[in-house]
C-alpha positions in Angstrom: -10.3 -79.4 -61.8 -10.1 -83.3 -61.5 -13.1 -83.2 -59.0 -15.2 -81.3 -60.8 -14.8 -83.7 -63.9 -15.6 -86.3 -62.1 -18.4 -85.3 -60.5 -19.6 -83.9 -64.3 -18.9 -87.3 -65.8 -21.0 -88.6 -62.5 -24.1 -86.7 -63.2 -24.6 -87.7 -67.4 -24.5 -91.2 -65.9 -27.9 -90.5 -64.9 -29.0 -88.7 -67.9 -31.5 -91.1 -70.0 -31.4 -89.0 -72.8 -29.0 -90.5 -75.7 -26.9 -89.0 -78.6 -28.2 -92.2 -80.9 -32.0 -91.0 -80.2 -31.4 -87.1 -81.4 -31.4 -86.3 -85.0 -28.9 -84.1 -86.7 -30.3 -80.6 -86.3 -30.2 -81.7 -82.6 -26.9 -82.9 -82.6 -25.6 -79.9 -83.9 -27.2 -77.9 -82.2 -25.8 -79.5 -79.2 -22.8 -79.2 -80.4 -22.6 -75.4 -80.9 -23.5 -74.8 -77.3 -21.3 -76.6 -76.5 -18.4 -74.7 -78.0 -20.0 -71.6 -76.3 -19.7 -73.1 -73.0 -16.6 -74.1 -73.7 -15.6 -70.1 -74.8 -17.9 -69.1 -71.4 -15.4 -71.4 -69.4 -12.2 -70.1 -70.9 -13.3 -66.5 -70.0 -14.4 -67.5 -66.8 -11.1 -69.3 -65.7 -9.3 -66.1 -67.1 -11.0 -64.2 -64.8 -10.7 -66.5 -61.9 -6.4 -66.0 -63.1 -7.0 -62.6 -62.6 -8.7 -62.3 -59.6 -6.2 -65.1 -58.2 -3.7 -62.6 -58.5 -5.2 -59.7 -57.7 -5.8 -61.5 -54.3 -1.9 -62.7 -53.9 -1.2 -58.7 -54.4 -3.2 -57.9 -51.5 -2.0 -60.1 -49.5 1.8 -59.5 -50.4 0.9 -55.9 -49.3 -1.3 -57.4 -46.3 1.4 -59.2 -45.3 4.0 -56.4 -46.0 1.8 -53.9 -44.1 1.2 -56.2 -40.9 4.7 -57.7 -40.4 6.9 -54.8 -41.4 4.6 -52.5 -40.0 6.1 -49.7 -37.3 3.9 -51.1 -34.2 3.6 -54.1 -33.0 0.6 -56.0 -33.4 -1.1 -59.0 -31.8 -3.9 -61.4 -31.7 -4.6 -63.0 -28.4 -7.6 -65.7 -28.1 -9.8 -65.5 -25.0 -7.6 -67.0 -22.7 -5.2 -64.1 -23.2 -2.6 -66.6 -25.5 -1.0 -65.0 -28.3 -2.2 -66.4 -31.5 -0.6 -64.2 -34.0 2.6 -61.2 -33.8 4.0 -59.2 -36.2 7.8 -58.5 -36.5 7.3 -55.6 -34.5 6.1 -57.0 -31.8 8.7 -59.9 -31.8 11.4 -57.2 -31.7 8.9 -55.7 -28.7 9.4 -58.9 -26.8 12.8 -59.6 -27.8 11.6 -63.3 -29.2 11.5 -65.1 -32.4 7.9 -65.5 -33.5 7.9 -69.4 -33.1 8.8 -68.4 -29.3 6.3 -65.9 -28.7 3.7 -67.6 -30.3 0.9 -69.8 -27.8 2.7 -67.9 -24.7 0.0 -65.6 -22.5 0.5 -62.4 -22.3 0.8 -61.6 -19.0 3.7 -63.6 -18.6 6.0 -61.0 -20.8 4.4 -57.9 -19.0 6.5 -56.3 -16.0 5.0 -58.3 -12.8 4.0 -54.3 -11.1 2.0 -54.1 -14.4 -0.1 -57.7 -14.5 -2.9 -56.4 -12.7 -3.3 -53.0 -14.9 -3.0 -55.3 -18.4 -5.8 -57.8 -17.0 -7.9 -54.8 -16.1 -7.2 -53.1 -18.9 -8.3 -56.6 -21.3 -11.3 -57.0 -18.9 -12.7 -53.8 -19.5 -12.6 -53.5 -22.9 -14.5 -57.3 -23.4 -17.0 -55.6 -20.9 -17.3 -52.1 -22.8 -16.8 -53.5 -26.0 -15.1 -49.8 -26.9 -11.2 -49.3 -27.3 -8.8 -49.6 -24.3 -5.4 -48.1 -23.6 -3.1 -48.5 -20.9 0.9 -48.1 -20.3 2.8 -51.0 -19.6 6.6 -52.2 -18.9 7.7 -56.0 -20.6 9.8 -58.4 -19.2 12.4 -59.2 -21.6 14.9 -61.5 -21.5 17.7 -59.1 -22.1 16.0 -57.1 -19.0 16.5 -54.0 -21.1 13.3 -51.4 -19.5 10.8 -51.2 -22.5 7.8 -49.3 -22.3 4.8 -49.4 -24.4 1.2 -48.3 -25.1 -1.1 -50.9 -25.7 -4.5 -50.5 -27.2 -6.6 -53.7 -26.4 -10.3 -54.3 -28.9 -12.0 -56.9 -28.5 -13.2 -58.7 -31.5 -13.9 -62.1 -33.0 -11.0 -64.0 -34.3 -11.8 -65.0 -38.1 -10.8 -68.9 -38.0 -13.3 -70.5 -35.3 -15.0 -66.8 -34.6 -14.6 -67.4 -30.6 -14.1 -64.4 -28.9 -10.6 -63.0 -28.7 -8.4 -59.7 -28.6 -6.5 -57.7 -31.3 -3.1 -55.3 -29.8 -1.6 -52.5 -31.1 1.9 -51.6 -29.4 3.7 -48.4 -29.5 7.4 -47.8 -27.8 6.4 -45.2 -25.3 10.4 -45.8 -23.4 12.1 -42.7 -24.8 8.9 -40.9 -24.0 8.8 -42.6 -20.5 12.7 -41.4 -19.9 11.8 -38.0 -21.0 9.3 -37.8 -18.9 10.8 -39.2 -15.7 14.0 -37.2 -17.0 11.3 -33.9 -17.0 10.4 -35.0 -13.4 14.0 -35.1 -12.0 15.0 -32.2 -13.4 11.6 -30.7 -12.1 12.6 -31.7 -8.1 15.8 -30.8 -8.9 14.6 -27.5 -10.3 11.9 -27.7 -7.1 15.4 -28.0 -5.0 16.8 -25.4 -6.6 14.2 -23.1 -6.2 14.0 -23.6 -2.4 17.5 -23.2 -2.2 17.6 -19.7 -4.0 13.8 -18.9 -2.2 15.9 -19.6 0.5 19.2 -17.1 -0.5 17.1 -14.6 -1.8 15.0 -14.0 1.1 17.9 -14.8 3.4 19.7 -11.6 1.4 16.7 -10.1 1.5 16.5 -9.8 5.7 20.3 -9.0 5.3 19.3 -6.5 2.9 16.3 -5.2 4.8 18.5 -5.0 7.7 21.5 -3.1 6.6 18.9 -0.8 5.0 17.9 -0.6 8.3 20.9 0.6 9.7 21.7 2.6 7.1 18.8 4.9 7.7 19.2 4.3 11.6 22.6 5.7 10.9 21.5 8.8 8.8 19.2 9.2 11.2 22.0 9.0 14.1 23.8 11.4 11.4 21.1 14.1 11.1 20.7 14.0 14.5 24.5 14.3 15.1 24.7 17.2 12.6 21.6 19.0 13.8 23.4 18.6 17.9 26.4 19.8 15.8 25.4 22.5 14.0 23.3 23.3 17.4 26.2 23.7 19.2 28.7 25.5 17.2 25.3 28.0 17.2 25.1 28.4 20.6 28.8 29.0 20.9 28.3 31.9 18.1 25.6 33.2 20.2 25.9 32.5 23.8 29.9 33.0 23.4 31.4 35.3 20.1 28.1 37.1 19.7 27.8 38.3 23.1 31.1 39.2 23.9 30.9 41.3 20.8 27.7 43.1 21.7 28.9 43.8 25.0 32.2 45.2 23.3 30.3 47.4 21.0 27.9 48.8 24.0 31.1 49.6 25.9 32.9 51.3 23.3 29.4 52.8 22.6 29.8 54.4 26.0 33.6 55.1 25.8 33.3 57.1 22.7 30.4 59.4 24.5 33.5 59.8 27.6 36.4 60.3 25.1 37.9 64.2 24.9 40.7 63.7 22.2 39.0 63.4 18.5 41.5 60.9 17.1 40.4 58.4 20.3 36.8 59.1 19.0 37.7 58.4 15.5 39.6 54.9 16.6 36.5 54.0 18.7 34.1 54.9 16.0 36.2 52.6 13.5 36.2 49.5 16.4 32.4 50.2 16.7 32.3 49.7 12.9 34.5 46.6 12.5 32.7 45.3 15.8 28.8 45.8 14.1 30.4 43.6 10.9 31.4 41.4 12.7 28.4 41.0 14.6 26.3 41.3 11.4 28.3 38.3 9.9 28.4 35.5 13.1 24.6 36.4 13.0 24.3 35.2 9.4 26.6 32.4 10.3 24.3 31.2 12.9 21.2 31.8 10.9 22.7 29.1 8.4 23.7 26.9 11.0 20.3 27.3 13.5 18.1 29.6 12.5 16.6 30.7 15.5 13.0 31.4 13.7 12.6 27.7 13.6 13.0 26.6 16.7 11.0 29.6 18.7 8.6 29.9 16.4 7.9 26.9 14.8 8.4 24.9 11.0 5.8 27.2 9.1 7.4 30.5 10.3 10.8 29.3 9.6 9.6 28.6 5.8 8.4 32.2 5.4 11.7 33.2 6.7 13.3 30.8 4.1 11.2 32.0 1.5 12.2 35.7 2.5 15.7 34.2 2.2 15.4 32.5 -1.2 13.9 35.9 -2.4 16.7 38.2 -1.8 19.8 35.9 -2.5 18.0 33.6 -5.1 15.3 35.5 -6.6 13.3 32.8 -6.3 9.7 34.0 -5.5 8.2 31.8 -3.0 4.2 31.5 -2.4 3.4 29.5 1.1 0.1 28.4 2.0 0.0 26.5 5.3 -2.7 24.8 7.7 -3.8 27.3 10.8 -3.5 25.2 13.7 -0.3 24.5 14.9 2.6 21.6 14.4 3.6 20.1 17.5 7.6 18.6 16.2 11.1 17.5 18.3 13.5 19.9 17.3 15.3 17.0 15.2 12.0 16.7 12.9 11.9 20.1 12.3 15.2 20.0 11.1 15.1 17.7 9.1 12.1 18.6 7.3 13.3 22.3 7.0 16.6 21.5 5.4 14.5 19.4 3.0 12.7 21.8 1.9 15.9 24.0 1.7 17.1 21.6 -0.4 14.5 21.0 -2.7 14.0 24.6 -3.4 17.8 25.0 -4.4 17.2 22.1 -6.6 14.2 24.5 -8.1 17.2 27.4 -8.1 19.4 24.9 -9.7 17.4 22.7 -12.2 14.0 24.1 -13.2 14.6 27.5 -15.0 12.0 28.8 -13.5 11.9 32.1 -10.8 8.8 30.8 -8.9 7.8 27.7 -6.5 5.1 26.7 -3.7 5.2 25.6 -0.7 2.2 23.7 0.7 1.7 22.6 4.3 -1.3 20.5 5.4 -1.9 18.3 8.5 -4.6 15.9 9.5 -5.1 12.4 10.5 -1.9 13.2 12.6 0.3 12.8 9.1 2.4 16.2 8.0 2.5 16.7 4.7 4.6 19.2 3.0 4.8 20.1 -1.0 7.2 21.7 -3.1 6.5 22.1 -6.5 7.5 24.5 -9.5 6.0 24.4 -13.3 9.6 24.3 -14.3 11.3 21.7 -16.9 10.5 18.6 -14.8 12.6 15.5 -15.3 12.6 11.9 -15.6 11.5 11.1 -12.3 12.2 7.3 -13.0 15.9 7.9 -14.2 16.4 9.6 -11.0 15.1 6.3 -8.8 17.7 4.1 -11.2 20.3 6.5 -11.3 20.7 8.7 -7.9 23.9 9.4 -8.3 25.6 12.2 -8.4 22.3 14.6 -9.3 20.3 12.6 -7.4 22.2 12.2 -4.1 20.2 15.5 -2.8 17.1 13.3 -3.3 17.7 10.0 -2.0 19.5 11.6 1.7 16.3 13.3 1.9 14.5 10.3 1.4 16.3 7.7 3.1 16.0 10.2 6.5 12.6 10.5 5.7 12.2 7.0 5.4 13.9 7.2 9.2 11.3 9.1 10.6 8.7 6.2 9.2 7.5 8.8 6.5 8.2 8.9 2.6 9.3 11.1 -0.4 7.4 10.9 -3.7 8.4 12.0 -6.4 6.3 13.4 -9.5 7.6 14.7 -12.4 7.3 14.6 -16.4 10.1 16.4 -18.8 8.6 19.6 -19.8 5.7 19.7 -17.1 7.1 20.7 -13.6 8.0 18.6 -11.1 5.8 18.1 -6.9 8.3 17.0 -4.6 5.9 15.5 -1.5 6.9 15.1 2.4 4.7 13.3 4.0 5.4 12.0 8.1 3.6 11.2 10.9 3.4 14.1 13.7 0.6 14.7 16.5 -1.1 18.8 16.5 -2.0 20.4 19.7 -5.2 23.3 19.7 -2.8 25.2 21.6 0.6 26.8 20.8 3.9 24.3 21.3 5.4 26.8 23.4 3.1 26.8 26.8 2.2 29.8 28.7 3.4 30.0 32.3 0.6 30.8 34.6 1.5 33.4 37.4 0.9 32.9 40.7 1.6 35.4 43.4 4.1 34.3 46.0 5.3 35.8 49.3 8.9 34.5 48.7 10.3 35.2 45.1 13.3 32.8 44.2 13.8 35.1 41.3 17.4 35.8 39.9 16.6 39.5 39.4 18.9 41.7 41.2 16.9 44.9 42.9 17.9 48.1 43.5 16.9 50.8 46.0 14.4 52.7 43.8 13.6 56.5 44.6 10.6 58.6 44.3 11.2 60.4 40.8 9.7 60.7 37.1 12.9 58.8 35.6 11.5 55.7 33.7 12.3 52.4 35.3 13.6 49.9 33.1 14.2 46.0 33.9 16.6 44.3 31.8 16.2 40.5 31.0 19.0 38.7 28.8 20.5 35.4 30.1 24.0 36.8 29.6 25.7 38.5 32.3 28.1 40.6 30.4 25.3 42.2 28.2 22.8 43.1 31.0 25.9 45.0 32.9 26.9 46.9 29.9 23.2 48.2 28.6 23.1 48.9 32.9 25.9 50.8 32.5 24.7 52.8 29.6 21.1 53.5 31.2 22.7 54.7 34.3 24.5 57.3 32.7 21.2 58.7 31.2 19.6 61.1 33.6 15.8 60.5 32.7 16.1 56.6 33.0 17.1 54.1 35.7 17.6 50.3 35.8 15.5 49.1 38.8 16.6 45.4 38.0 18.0 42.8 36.3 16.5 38.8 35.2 18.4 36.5 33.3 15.4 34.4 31.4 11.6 34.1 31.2 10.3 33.2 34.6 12.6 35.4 36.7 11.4 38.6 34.2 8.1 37.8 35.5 8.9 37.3 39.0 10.5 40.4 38.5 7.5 42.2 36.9 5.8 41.8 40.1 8.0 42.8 42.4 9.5 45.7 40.9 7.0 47.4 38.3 9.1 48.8 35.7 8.1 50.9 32.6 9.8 49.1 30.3 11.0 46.1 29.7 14.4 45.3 27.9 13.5 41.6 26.5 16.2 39.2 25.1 14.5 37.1 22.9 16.7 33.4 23.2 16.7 32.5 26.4 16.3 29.4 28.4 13.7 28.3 30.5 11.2 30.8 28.9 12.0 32.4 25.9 10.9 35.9 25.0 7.9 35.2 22.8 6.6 33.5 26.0 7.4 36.4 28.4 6.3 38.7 26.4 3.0 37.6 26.1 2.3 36.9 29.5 3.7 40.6 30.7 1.4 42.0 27.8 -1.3 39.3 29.3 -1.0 40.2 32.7 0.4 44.0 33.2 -0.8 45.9 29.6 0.5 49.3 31.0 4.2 48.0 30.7 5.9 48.7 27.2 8.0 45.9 25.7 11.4 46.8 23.6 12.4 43.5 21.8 16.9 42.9 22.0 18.5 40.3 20.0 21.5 39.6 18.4 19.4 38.6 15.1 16.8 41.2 13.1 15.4 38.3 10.3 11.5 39.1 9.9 10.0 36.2 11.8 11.8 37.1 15.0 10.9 40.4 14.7 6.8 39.8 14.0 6.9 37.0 16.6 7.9 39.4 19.3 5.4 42.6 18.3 2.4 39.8 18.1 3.6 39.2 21.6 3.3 42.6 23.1 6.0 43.7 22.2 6.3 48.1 21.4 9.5 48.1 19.9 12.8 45.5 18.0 15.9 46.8 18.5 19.4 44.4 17.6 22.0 44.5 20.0 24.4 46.0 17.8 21.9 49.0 17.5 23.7 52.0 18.8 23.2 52.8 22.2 21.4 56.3 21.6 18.7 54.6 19.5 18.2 52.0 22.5 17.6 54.6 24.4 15.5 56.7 22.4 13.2 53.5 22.2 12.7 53.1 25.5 12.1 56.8 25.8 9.3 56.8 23.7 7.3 53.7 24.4 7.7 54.5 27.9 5.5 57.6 27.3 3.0 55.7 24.4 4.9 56.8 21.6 5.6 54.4 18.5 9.1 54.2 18.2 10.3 53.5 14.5 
């Protein structure tokens, strides 16, 4: 205020004008604005009061706002020297302000980082737009402190050089969390590879017991099926034969008996004998059916549906492929106790009295269907839960699965259920079972034991049945008739044909299971090769396919071997002169 009197009093000094030359009116007038200048000057200086604190309030809260602010903040001249720092930013540096103050930068940043905070200043003088970059200071307590920096270039306000202006953020719990993320990443990474490791480790363990397991069901069907085909063969070659040939010869005997009580005792043996017969054949039926493996899969499952029909009620509609199914006697065991098994599960489960069976090959895969519109299931339930309902299911699968084929299951509660077979096979255009060609030889190595024939009208019969026992009793029989004799015997296939040619016969007595060549196979190439010779069918077992296989064959007449000798005879009686024998 002094100046500015002074430089007042200094400028009326060289005013010419005087008080002593105005008159009155002047001089008040003079006076008066004065007064209002004087007013004008008080209001003025009140403002200036005002606006002199208005300005201290702003920069209280200035100052509040910089220094106590929660980022650091910095003002760097040209050269990269701190100029200004908030408290913040002290308490970034660990340094008092007086100590931070006119130090460069660079020499508080981490010395890895130097390079990145001079890039990071150049480019943003160069770009003139905001720059960020991480960085790591050098403290003196050497506590790790990162931070984010964001660097602008502007003009500092006291001598408007060029200069920089810093915000700082602590960025070190982030940093920690982050490099703690990436640790526990690699560890997880390492943890992984470990259990990658395990589970597919287990999972070659896994896929390799599985792989014994069904090697060893496989091992176990086979073992069953060798099992079940030997206790068969011991019913058949052994019990069944030895009770045939004890029928025929009490057949005879009670022909020879005088005394009617030894009749009666014979007849009641003959009786017990026949039952007995009747019940090792169904035994054997159970345990090989012999269907199956002289006449193939598809003529075993009309034999099983035949089966299910009379003890099960279970009406069974079969539609099969025409050309036939070349399969190892193992296969088609196991694929025909499947589907045994799946249609007692129809019996069992689907309340229903009907199911098909569908049989299709081609691009050498078998595929066989059972299926019902019964109650259906949870199909999935099953897959989760196989046991104990489900055991049935999964054996079939898992030996299936042995033969490299598959199961598949479809079925919905309330809408059926289509059990599907499906394996690998190869088909032939010709029948399994191969025809033996004939070929005429000076030298017969047959088996078939001649006799001296005579000149008469008695019909020569040849009997052909690999057991010893029954070919000597039905001779025995056939030699006591006086319009037939036995001209010879043959014990399988081959030597009934060698036979054929030597001897001629009338008729032929055929055994159907037989080794070598069975007597399907004979059969047809005697009705092939000599049509004037009549056929009777023998066999332990009467079931329908056995029965239809041989009169496809050639065959005039079935008889079982537990058939009483008179009807035998009449047989071969009547086809011997063209007759149909029923």
């Amino acid at each position: 205020m002094s100046s500015l009197r002074e430089k007042a009093l200094e400028r009326l000094r060289h005013q010419k004008a005087s008080i002593h030359d105005m008159d009155i009116d002047s001089i008040e007038q003079l006076v008066h604005e004065l007064k209002v200048h004087q007013v004008e000057l008080q209001i003025q200086n009140e403002e200036l009061r005002r606006t002199e604190i208005q300005l201290a309030r702003v920069r209280d809260q200035f100052i509040d706002l910089y220094e106590y602010a929660p980022v650091g903040y910095l003002t760097l001249d040209e050269k990269g020297i701190i100029r200004r720092a908030n408290l913040q930013a002290c308490d970034f540096f660990n340094l008092d302000r007086s100590d931070l103050i006119n130090k460069r930068l660079e020499r508080l940043i981490y010395d890895d980082d130097r390079d990145q905070c001079y890039l990071c200043l150049k480019k943003a003088v160069n770009e003139q737009e905001p720059q960020f970059c991480e960085l790591r200071l050098d403290r003196p307590d050497k506590r790790d402190m990162w931070i984010r920096m964001q660097v602008m270039a502007r003009p500092l306000l006291d001598d408007w050089s060029e200069g920089f202006r810093m915000t700082l953020i602590d960025i070190t719990e982030l940093k920690n969390a982050e490099a703690s993320r990436k640790a526990n990443e690699e560890k997880f990474r390492e943890l992984s590879k470990t259990l990658e490791e395990k589970v597919a480790e287990r999972t070659n363990e896994l896929a390799r017991q599985t792989e014994q397991l069904r090697r060893l069901a496989s091992e176990l069907v086979s073992a069953e099926h060798r099992e079940r085909k030997r206790l068969a063969a011991i019913l058949h070659d052994d019990l069944q034969q030895l009770l045939v040939a004890a029928k025929v010869h009490l057949d005879y005997s009670v022909h020879q008996a005088k005394e009617p009580a030894v009749t009666e005792a014979i007849s009641q043996a003959i009786e017990l004998i026949s039952k007995s017969i009747d019940s090792s054949r169904d035994l054997t039926r159970a345990l090989r059916p012999p269907v199956l493996y002289e006449d193939g899969l598809v003529p075993a499952l009309r034999w099983l549906a035949s089966e299910m029909q009379e003890r099960h009620k279970l009406e069974v509609e079969i539609n099969a492929c025409k050309h036939p199914i070349k399969l190892d006697d193992d296969t088609k065991a196991l694929l025909f106790e499947s589907v045994r098994e799946l249609l007692f599960n129809v019996v069992k489960h689907a309340r229903v009295n009907q199911a098909d069976i569908q049989v299709e090959s081609q691009n050498n895969r078998l595929e066989i269907t059972v299926s019902d519109k019964g109650i259906g299931f949870n199909a999935s339930q099953i897959e989760k839960s196989p046991f104990p309902k489900g055991f049935g299911l999964f054996s079939i699968r898992e030996r299936v699965a042995a033969l490299g084929g598959e199961m598949i299951t479809e079925s919905i509660p309330g809408d059926g259920t289509r059990m599907r077979i499906n394996i690998p096979v190869r088909t032939d255009s010709a029948e399994s079972d191969k025809a033996v060609t004939i070929q005429a030889k000076k030298e017969t190595q047959s088996t078939a034991l001649t006799k001296s024939l005579t000149q008469d009208t008695r019909v020569k019969v040849l009997i052909v049945d690999d057991h010893a026992i029954i070919r000597e009793g039905i001779a025995t029989i056939l030699d006591d008739n006086d319009h037939i004799v036995c001209v010879g015997e043959a014990e399988d296939g081959i030597a009934a044909l060698e036979a054929v040619k030597e001897l001629d016969p009338d008729v032929v007595l055929m055994d159907v299971n037989m080794p070598r060549m069975n007597g399907v196979q004979a059969t047809r190439e005697i009705a092939r090769h000599w049509p004037d010779i009549a056929i009777v069918a023998l066999s332990v077992h009467d079931d329908p396919a056995t029965t239809q296989s041989m009169l496809d064959a050639g065959a005039s007449a079935f008889m079982r071997k537990s058939d009483e000798s008179h009807r035998v005879i009449k047989a071969i009686l009547k086809v011997a002169h063209k007759k149909k024998f029923s």
